[in-house]
C-alpha positions as CSV (number, residue, x, y, z in Angstrom):
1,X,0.0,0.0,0.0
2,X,0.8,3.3,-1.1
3,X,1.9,5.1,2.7
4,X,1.9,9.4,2.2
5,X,1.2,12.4,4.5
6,X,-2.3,13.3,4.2
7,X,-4.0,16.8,3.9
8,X,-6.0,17.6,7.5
9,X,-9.6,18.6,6.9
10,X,-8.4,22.1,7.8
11,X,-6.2,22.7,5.5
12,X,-8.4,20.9,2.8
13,X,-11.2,23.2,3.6
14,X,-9.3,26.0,4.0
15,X,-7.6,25.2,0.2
16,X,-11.1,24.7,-1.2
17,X,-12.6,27.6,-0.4
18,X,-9.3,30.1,-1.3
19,X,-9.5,28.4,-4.6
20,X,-13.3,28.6,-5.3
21,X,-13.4,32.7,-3.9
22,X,-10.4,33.2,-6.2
23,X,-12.5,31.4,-9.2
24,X,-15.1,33.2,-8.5
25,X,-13.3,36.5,-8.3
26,X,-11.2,36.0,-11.9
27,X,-15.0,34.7,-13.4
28,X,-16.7,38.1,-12.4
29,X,-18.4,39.7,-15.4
30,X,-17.4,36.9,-17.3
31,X,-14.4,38.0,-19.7
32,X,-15.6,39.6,-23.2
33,X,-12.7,40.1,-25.7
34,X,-13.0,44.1,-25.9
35,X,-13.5,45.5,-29.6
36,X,-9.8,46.2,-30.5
37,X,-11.0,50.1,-31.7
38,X,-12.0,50.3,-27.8
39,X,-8.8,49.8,-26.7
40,X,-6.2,52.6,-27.0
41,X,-2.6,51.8,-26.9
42,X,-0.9,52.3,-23.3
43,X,2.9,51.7,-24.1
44,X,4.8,48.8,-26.2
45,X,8.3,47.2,-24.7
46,X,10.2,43.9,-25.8
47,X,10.7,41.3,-23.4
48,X,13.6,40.2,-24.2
49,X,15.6,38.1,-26.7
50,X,13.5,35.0,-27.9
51,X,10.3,36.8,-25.6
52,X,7.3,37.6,-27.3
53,X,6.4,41.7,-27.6
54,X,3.9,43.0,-24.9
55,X,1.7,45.1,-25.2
56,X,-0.1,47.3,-22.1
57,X,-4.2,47.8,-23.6
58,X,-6.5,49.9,-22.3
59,X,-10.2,50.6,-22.4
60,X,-10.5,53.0,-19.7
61,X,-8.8,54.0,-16.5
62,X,-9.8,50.7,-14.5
63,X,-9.7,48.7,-17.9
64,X,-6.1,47.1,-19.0
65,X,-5.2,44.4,-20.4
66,X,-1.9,42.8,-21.9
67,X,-1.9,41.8,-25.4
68,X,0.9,39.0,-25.9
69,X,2.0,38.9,-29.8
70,X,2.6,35.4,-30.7
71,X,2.1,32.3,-32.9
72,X,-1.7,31.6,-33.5
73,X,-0.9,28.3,-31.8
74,X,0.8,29.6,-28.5
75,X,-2.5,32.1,-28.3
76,X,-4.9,29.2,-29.1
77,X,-3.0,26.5,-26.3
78,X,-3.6,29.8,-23.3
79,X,-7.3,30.1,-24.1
80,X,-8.2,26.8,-24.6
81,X,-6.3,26.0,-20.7
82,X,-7.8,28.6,-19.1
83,X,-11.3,27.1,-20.6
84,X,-10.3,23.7,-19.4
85,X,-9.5,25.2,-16.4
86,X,-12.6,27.1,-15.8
87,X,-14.6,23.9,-17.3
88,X,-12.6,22.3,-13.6
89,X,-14.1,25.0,-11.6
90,X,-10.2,26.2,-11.0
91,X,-9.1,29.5,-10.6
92,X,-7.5,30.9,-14.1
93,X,-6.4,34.4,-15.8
94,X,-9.2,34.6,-18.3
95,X,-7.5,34.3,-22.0
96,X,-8.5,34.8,-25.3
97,X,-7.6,34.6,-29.5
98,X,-7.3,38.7,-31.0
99,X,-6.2,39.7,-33.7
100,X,-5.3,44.0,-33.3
101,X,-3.4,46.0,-36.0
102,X,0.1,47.5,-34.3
103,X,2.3,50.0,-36.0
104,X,5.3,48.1,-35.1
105,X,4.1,44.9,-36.5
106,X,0.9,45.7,-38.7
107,X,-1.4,42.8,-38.2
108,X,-0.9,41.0,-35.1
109,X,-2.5,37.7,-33.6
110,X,-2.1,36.8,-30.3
111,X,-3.8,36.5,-26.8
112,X,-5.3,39.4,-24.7
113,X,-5.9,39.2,-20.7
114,X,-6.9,41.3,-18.4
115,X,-3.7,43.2,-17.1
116,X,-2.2,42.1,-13.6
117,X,0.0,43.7,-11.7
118,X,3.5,42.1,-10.6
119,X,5.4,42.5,-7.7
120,X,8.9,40.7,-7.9
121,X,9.7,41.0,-4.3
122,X,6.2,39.2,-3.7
123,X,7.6,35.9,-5.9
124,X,8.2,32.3,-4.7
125,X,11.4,31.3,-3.8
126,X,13.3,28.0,-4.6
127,X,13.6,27.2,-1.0
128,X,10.3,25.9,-0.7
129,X,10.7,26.1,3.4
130,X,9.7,29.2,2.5
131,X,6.6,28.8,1.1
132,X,3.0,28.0,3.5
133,X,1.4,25.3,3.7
134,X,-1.0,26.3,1.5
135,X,1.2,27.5,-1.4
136,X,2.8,24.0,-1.7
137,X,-0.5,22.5,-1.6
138,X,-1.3,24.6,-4.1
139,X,1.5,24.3,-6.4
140,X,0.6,20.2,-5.7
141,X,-2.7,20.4,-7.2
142,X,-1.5,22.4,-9.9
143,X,0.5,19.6,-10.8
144,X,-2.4,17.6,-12.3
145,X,-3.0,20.6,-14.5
146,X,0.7,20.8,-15.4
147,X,0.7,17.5,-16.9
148,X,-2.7,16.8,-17.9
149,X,-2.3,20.3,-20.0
150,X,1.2,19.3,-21.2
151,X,2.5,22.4,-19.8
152,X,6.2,22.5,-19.6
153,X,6.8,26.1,-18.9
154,X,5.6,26.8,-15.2
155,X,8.7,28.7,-13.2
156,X,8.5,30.8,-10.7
157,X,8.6,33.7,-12.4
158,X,5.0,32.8,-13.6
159,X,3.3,32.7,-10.6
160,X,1.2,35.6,-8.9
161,X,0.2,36.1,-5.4
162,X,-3.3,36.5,-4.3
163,X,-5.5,36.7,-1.3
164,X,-4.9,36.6,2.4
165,X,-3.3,33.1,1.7
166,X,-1.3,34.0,-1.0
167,X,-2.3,32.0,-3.7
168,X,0.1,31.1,-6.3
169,X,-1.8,31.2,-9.4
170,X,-0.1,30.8,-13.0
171,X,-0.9,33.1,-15.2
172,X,1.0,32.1,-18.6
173,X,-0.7,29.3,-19.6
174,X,0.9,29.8,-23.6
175,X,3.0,26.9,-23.5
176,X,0.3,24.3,-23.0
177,X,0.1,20.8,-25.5
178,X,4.0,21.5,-25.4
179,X,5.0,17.8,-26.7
180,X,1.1,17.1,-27.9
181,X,0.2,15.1,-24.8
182,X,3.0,12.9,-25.2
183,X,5.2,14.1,-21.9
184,X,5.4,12.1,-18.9
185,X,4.6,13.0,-15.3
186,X,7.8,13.3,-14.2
187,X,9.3,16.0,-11.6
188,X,12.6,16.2,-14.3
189,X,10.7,17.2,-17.4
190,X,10.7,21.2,-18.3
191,X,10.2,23.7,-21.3
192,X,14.1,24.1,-21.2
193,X,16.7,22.4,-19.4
194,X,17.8,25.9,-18.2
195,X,15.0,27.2,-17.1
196,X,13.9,25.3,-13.6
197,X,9.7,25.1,-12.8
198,X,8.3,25.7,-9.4
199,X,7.6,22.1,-8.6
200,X,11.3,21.4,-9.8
201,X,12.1,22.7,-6.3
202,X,9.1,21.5,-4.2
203,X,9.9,17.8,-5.5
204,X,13.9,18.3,-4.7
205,X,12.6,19.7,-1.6
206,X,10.7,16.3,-0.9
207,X,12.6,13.9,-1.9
208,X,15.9,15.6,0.0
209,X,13.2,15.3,3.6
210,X,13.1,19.2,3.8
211,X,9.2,19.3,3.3
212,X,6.1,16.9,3.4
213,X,3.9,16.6,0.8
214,X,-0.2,15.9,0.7
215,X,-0.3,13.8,-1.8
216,X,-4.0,12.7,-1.4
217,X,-4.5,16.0,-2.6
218,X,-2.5,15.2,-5.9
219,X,-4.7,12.6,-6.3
220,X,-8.0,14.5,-5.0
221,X,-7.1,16.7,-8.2
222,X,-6.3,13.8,-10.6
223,X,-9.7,12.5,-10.0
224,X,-10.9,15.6,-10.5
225,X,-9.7,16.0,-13.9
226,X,-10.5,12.3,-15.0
227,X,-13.7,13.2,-14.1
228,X,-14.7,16.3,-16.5
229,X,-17.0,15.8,-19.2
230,X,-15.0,13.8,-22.1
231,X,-17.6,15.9,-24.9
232,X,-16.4,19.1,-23.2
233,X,-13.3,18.2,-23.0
234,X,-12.8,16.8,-26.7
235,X,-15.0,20.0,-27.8
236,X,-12.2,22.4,-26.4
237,X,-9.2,20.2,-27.7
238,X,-10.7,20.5,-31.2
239,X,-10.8,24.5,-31.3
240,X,-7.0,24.3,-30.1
241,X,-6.0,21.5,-33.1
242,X,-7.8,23.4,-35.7
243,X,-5.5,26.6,-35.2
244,X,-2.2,23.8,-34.2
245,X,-2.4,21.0,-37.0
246,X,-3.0,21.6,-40.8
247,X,-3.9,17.9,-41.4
248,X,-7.4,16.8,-39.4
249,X,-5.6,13.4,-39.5
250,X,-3.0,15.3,-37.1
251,X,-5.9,16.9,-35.3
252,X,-7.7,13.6,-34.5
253,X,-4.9,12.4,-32.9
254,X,-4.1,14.6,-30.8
255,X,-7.3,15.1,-29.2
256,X,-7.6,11.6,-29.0
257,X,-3.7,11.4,-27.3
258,X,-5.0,14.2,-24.6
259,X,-8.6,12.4,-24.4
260,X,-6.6,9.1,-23.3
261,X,-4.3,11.0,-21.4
262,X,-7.2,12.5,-19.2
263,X,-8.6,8.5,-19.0
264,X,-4.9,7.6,-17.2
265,X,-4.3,10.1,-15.4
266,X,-4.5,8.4,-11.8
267,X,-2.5,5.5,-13.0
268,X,0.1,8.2,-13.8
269,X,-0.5,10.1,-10.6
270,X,0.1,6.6,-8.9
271,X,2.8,5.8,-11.0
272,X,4.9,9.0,-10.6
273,X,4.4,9.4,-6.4
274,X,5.4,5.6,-5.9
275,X,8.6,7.0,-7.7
276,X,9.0,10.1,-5.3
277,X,8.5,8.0,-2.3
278,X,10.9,5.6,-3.0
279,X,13.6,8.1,-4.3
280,X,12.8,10.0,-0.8
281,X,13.8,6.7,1.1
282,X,16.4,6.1,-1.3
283,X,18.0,9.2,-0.4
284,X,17.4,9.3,3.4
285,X,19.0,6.1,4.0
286,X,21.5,5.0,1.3
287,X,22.6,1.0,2.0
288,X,24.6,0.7,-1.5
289,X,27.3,2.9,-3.0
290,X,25.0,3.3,-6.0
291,X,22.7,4.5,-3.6
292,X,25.0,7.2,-2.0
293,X,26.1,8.0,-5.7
294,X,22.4,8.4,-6.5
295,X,22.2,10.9,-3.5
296,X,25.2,12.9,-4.2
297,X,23.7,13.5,-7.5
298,X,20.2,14.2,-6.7
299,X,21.6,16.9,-4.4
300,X,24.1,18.7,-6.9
301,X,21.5,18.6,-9.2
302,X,19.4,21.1,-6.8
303,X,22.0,23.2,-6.0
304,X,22.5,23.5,-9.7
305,X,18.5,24.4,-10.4
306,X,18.8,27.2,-7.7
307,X,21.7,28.9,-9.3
308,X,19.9,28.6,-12.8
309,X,17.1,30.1,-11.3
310,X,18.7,32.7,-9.7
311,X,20.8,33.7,-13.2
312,X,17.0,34.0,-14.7
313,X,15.4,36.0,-12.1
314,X,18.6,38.7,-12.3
315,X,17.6,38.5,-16.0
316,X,13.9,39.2,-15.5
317,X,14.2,41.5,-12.7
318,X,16.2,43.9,-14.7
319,X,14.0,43.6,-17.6
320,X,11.0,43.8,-15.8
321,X,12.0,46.8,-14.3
322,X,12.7,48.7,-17.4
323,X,9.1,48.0,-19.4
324,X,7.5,48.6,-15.5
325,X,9.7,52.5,-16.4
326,X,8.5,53.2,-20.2
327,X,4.8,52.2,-19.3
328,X,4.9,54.3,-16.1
329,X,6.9,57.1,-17.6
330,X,4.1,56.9,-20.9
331,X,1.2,57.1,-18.8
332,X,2.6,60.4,-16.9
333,X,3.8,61.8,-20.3
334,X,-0.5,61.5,-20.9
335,X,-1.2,62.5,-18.2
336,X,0.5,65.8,-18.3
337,X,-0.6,66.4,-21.9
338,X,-4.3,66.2,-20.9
């Protein structure tokens, strides 16, 4: 049998109802794609080499959005997670397709949200000691989502804050169907080998004894997932595959692929914890010198995340502040001329 910490009822109500007054909060006035002449142009800044442009939006005073310029796919693969996501009754930045003329690009196609504000000295940190009890539940259940979206992308940088709790919440969700539903649940895997995911560290974390995990509510959320409507599901999958695949061959396989991975998901819940617990015994009590090898590794291999995360967050912050300067310094330049 299968032996893991368990979630109190506490702390399972108390995650419940964070996460369901956060859904309801993001699902207020359900999101409505604004007419792109309604929106007039805030300010404009590169993200970086490789980054897609950003654009600030705006409607009115209390109406911004950010409009992400991308691939059709990588615009169709956030709106069709956050309507997965939403179909789960899970909190999600709403997302959606738009296609707005820019004068830097001409005609653009990407995905508009509504605009959140980001506070770097607010983020997670790759000691996840650091983090509540709540935020690595959190980060747990939003490992079901991670893989059952084939989302490879998720670091730290990509989480927001919210509520009295905290709640990390990913809000770049562009980077879904990554492999086509072909990855596998693995605490390894990632978008880029140098660029280290939250639950890279909250697994290293486990496995190295330095935190507890609840996994009943890993599984809680697997079920969760295996449980939404197949015809929904399948429905959403197909508006992603028409805009991913050219050939409907291509298209009816991967819905199929993510159908079947929805179907398996508990056996690959079950599947990749059994691994975790065993690695975590493995490494708390080494008997061979494979075993202390093993160890050795596992460790070097987080101390290596941590200093690839911190080379990316010096990156980022310094970025982050300069666009956070040319759209603040835009808006007072507008502000003094009216």
């Amino acid at each position: 049998m299968l032996r893991t910490f368990r979630a109190s009822r506490l702390l399972k109500r108390t995650i419940d109802a964070t996460l369901a007054d956060l859904y309801v909060s993001l699902q207020t006035g359900s999101f409505l794609v604004p007419e792109a002449q309604r929106l007039a142009r805030v300010d404009h800044a590169a993200m970086g080499p490789g980054s897609k442009p950003v654009v600030v939006l705006a409607a009115s005073e209390s109406e911004r959005y950010i409009y992400k310029v991308g691939e059709p796919a990588l615009a169709a693969a956030e709106a069709a997670a956050y309507q997965l996501r939403r179909l789960g009754t899970r909190p999600c930045i709403p997302a959606a397709q738009l296609s707005i003329r820019l004068d830097e690009f001409g005609e653009t196609r990407g995905s508009l949200k509504p605009f959140v504000e980001w506070e770097s000295e607010k983020e997670l940190q790759p000691d996840t000691q650091t983090w509540s009890t709540v935020q690595r539940s959190v980060l747990l259940l939003d490992h079901a989502w991670e893989w059952f979206l084939d989302n490879l992308d998720t670091n730290t940088t990509q989480y927001r804050l919210f509520g009295e709790h905290q709640v990390p919440l990913n809000i770049d969700w562009d980077r879904a169907f990554a492999t086509g539903g072909e990855s596998p649940m693995s605490r390894f895997v990632k978008h880029r080998a140098a660029l280290p995911n939250a639950r890279t560290f909250l697994y290293a974390d486990y496995v190295a004894g330095r935190n507890n995990l609840a996994f009943d509510l890993l599984f809680r959320e697997a079920r969760l997932i295996a449980a939404l409507p197949r015809g929904s599901v399948a429905s959403i999958l197909e508006q992603y595959a028409a805009v991913a695949f050219t050939e409907p061959s291509e298209r009816m396989a991967f819905v199929r692929r993510m159908v079947d991975r929805q179907r398996t998901i508990m056996t690959e819940t079950t599947a990749f914890v059994r691994d975790l617990v065993r690695e975590r015994r493995l490494y708390a009590a080494p008997k061979t010198l494979l075993g202390k090898a093993k160890s050795a590794g596992a460790e070097l291999w987080h101390s290596w995340q941590i200093l690839l995360n911190g080379v990316l967050h010096s990156w980022l912050a310094t970025a982050t502040r300069s666009i956070l300067t040319l759209v603040r310094a835009r808006r007072e330049q507008q502000r003094d001329a009216a």
